[in-house]
C-alpha positions as CSV (number, residue, x, y, z in Angstrom):
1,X,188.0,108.6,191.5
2,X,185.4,106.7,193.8
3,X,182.0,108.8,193.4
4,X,179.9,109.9,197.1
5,X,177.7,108.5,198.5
6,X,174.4,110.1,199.2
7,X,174.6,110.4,202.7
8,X,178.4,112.4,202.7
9,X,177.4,114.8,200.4
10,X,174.0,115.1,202.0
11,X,176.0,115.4,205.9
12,X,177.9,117.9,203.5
13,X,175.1,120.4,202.9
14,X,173.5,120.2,205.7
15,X,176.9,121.8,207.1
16,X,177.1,124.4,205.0
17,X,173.3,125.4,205.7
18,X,174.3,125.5,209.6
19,X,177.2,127.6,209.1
20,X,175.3,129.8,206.3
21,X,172.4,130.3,209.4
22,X,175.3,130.3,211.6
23,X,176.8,133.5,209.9
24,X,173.8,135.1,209.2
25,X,172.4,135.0,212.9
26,X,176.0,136.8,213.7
27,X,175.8,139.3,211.4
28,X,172.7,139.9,212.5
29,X,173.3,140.0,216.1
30,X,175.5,142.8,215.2
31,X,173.1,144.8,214.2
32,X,170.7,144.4,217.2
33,X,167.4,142.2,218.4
34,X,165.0,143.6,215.7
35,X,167.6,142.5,213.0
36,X,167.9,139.2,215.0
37,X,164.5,138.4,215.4
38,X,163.7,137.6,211.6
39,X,167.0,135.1,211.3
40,X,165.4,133.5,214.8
41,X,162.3,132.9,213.0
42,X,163.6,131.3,209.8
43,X,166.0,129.4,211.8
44,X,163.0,128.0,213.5
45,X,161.1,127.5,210.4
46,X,164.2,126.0,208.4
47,X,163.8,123.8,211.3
48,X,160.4,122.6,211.1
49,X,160.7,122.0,207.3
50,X,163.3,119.3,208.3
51,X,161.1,117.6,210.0
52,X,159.2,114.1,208.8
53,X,155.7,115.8,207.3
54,X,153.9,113.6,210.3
55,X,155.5,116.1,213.1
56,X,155.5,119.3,211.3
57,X,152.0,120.6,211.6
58,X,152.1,119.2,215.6
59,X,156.0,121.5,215.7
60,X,154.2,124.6,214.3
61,X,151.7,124.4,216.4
62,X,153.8,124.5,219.2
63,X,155.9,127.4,218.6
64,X,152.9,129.2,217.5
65,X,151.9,128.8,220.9
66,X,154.9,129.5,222.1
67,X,155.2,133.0,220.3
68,X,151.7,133.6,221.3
69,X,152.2,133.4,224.9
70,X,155.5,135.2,224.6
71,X,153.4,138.1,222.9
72,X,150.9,138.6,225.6
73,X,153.9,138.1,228.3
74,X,156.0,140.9,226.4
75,X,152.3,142.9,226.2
76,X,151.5,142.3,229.9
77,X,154.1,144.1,230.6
């Protein structure tokens, strides 16, 4: 039996992990935007951890931003 390399089984979990945050954003779709918005997050986070250490802080920076401005848009309103 020939033995995997590192990149299969690595392309391996990184399919499960998108269809684990795959399911888990549908399940919580189902139960509305205030269940969804958690799974968003962590999506976005899971995310950000992937990245090479020299981008993440620059990444989270960003979406802070992002989710800043989108606070004061949704409280402008």
């Amino acid at each position: 039996m020939a033995t995997r390399t590192r990149r299969p089984r690595q392309a391996e979990r990184q399919a499960r992990s998108a269809q684990h945050m795959g399911d888990r954003r549908r399940a919580a779709e189902q139960q509305g935007p205030l269940t969804t918005l958690p799974v968003a997050v962590d999506q976005l986070r899971a995310v950000i951890a992937r990245l090479p250490e020299s981008q993440r802080a620059d990444a989270a920076t960003k979406a802070v931003q992002l989710l800043d401005q989108l606070r004061q848009s949704i409280a402008d309103t």
